[in-house]
N, C-alpha and C positions, 0 to 999 in steps of 0.2 A: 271870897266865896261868891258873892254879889256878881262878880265878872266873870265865874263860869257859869253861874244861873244863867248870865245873858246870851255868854255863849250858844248855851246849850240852846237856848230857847230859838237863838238864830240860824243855828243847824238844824232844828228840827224845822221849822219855816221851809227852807233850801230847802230840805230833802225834801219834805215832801211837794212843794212845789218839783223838784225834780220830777218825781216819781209819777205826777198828778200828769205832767203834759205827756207823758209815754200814754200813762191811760187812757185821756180825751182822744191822744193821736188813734190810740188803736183801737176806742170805740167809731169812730168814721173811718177807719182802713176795714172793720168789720163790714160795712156793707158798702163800702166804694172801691176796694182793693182788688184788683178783678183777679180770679180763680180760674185758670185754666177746664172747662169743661168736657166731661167724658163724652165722647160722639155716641150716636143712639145706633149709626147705621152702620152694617156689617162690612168689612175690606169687598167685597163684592161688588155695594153699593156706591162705592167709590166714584165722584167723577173725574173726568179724564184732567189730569192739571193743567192749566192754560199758561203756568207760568215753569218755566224750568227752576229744581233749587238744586244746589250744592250743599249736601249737609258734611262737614267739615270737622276732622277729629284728630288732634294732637297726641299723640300717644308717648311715652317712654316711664317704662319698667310698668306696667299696668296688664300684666298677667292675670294676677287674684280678681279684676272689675270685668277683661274683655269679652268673656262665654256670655256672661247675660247682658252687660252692654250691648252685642253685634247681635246677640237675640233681637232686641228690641228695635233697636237699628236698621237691619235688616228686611224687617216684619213690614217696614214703610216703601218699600220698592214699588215706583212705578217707572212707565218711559221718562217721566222727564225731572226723575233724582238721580241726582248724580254724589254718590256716597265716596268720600276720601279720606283716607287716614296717610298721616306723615305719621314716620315711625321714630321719633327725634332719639337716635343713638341707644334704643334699648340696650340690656347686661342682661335680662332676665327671662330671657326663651319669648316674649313679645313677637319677634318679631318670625320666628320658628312659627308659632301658634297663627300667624295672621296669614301667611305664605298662600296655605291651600286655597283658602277665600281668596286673595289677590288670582290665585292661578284658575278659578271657577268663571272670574270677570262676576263675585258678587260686592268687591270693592278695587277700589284703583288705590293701591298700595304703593305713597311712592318715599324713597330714604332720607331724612332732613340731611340737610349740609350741616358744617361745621360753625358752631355757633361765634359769630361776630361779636366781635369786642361792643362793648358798647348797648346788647343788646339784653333783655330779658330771654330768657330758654321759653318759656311759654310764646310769649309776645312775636320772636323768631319761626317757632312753629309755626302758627297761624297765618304770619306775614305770608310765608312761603305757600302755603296751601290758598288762603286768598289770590299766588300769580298765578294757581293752575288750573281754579272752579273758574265754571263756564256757566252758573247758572245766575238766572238774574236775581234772582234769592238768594244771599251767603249765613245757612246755620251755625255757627260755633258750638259744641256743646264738647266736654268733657269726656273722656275714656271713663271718667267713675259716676257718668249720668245714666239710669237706663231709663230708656221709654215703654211707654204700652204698644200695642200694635196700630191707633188710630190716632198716635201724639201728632206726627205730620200733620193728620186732617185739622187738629183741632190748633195749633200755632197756623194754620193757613187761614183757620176762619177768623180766627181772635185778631191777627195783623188785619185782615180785611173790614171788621167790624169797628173797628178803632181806625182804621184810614191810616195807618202808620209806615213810618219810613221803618223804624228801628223799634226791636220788640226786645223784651231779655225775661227772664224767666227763674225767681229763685223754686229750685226743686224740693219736694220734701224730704227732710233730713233724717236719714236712716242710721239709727244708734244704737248699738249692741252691747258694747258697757255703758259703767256708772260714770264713767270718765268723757264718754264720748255724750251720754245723757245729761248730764254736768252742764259742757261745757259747748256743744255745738249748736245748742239752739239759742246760745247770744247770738247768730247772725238774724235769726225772725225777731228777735228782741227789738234788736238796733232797725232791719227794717223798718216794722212795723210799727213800733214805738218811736219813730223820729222822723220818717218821712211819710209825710200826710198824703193819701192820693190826690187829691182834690188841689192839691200845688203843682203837681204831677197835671193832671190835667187842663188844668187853666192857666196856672203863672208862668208865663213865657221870661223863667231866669232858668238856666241850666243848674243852678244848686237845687231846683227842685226838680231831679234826674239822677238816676244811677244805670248801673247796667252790672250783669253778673255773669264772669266769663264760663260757668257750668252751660249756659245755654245765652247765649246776642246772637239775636237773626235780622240782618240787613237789607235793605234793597240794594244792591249793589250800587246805585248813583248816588245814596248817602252815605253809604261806606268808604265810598272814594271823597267824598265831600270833605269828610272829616280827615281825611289824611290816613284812612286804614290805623292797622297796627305800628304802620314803621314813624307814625307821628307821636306814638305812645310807647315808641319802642325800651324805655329803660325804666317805664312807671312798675310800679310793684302792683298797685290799682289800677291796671289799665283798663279796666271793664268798668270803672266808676268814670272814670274820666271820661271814656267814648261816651258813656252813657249821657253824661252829661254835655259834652261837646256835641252828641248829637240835636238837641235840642239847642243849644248855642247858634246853629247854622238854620234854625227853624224849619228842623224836618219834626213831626209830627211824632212822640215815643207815648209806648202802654207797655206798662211790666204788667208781672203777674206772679201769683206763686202757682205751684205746676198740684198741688193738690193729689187724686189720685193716678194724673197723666205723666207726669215726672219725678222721678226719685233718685237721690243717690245715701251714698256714705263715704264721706270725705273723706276721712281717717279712720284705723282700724288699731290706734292703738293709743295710748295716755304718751309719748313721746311724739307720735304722728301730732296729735292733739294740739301740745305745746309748740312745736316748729312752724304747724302752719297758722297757726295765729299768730305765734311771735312775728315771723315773716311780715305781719302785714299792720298789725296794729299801731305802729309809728307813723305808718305811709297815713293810715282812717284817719291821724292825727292831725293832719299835715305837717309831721318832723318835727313837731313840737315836745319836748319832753317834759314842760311844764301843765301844757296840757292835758296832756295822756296821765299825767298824774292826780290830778284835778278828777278827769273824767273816771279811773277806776276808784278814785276817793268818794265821789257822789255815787258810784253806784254799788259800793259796797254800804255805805254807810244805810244807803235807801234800802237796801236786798237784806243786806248780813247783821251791822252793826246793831242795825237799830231794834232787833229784838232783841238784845241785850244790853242796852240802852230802853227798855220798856220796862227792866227791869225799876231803874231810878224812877223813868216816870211813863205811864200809861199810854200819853201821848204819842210816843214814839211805835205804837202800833198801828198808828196810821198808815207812813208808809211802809212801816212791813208786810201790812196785809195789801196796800196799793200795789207794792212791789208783787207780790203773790198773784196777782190778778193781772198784771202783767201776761206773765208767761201763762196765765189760764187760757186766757183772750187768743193771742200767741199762738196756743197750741189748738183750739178754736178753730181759726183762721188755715193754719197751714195742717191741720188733718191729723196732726202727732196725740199724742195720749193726753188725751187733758189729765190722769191723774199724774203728770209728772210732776205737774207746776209747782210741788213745794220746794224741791231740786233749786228753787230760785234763792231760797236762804241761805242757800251753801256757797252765791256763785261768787265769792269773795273770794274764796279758794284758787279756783281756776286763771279768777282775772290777775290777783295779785304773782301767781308763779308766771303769768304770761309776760307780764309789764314789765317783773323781772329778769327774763330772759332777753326779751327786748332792749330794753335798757343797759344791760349788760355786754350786747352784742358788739362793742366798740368796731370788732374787725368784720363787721358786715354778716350774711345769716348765709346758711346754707342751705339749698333746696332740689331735691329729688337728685342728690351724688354733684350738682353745681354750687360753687361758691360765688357769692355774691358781695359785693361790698354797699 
């Protein structure tokens, strides 16, 4: 009995030390984590761009996101945007719906090739749309990102303010079930709660770097610096990894969350949910399965367990309510509902069916109708 009093007393330490540095991290990501800003001046006031950009959009089966996507898209037109969608092999009227626009000349609509051995289907996309932009700016952003009408102005002023090579941008996360409230705002978690701005800023090591392929906007001499997409051509993470290798090559990066300038909704459904997570949560691991075990263990115990573990002893409300303030802070920071954050005791749920699929996956995952190994 004596040896699980110690136990116990040793998990509770962990956890909440767990729990405590997500905290600390995310009270200095509170006022150092820069917030993309709404522009004050009208599309009118607009000045003329000095630099050309190519905003760049990978598209397949993204019917239900492209009306309000190419809304907002759209909205950013001046002479020297040059707006491209690769249409990579739509099935679902995509490419029907994109047509009339292509045939207006309000986007250059052109058909991915056949995807190469060896290659990621996203990662392939974008390769390809990087040989054909001409601008000295290269946007990446998502079929399921929409923007405001002045997002352009305010990612040109935000990269200019920051003197940066490479910018990236997680958007606000738009959730319409319990499933997608659950369980999509562990990406601001993991952000926010683990990577400190202020290492971002000053410590010239690439681990303190990411990048988020919803939205990475390049100078085009660093984008080729790093080797483009076909250098990260088989990553599952390849938008962490550039992220990171861009700072590797000491080009100058500033992320940001997109606040009320950027938004999407990733998933629309408790199976969409589960795939793209699983998809990617071994890769955040680095292929570790001992790891990844470890990590959904410390952060259930910190979120979930330990208020029923508060039951034996009181103490273990520490990091439950640590945990709780987490995703307060969290939702704070990126603009979402602060009364969600009690959602955070539940997220035992989500992580554990994810870890399971994951782990389960022996014959590799499958994604958007492509098999993966």
């Amino acid at each position: 009995m004596n040896v699980l009093n110690q136990m116990q007393w040793v998990l509770l330490y962990i956890a909440t030390g767990f729990v405590l540095v997500q905290v600390l991290t995310l009270l200095s990501n509170l006022v150092f984590f820069p917030k993309l800003q709404t522009k004050v001046s009208q599309p009118n006031d607009r000045k003329p761009l000095e630099t050309s950009v190519s905003i760049l959009i990978p598209v397949r089966n993204e019917i239900d996101n492209l009306p309000e996507t190419l809304k907002g898209i759209l909205a950013q037109s001046a002479p020297n945007v040059d707006i491209i969608l690769l249409d990579d092999e739509s099935t679902d009227g995509t490419s029907e719906f994109l047509e009339p626009y292509a045939n207006q000349g309000a986007i250059r609509l052109i058909q991915g090739q056949i995807l190469p051995e060896g290659w990621g289907g996203k990662n392939w996309a974008c390769h390809q749309l990087s040989q054909v932009a001409t601008g000295e700016l290269l946007i990446f952003t998502d079929a399921d990102v929409f923007w405001e009408s002045d997002t352009l102005d305010s990612l040109l002023e935000f990269m200019e303010s920051k003197k940066a090579d490479f910018v990236s941008v997680w958007p606000r996360q738009l959730t319409k079930t319990f499933f997608e409230g659950l369980t999509v705002p562990i990406i601001d978690n993991i952000l926010l709660g683990w990577l400190p701005y202020l290492g971002v800023a000053h410590v010239p090591l690439g681990a303190f770097s990411a990048g988020n392929g919803q939205l990475m906007m390049w100078r085009k001499d660093c984008y080729d610096k790093v080797g483009g997409h076909e250098a990260f051509k088989d990553e599952v993470l390849e938008d962490v990894r550039m992220g990171q290798a861009a700072k590797a090559v000491a080009s100058q990066v500033a992320l940001a969350v997109g606040g009320d300038m950027i938004s999407t909704r990733m998933y629309r459904s408790r199976e969409d949910v589960l795939n793209g997570f699983s998809k990617n949560i071994l890769a955040a691991h680095n292929s570790s399965r001992i790891f990844l075990v470890l990590s959904i263990f410390m952060t259930s115990l910190s979120s979930s367990f330990s208020w029923v573990l508060a039951l034996l002893n009181p103490l273990w409300l520490v990091p439950a309510c640590l945990s709780l303030l987490v995703r307060f802070l969290s939702c704070i920071k990126t603009g979402r509902n602060v009364w969600e954050f009690p959602l955070q005791a539940l997220v035992c749920v989500p992580l554990i069916l994810i870890a399971k699929r994951a782990l389960s996956a022996k014959g590799g995952y499958s994604w958007k109708a492509r098999q993966y190994t």
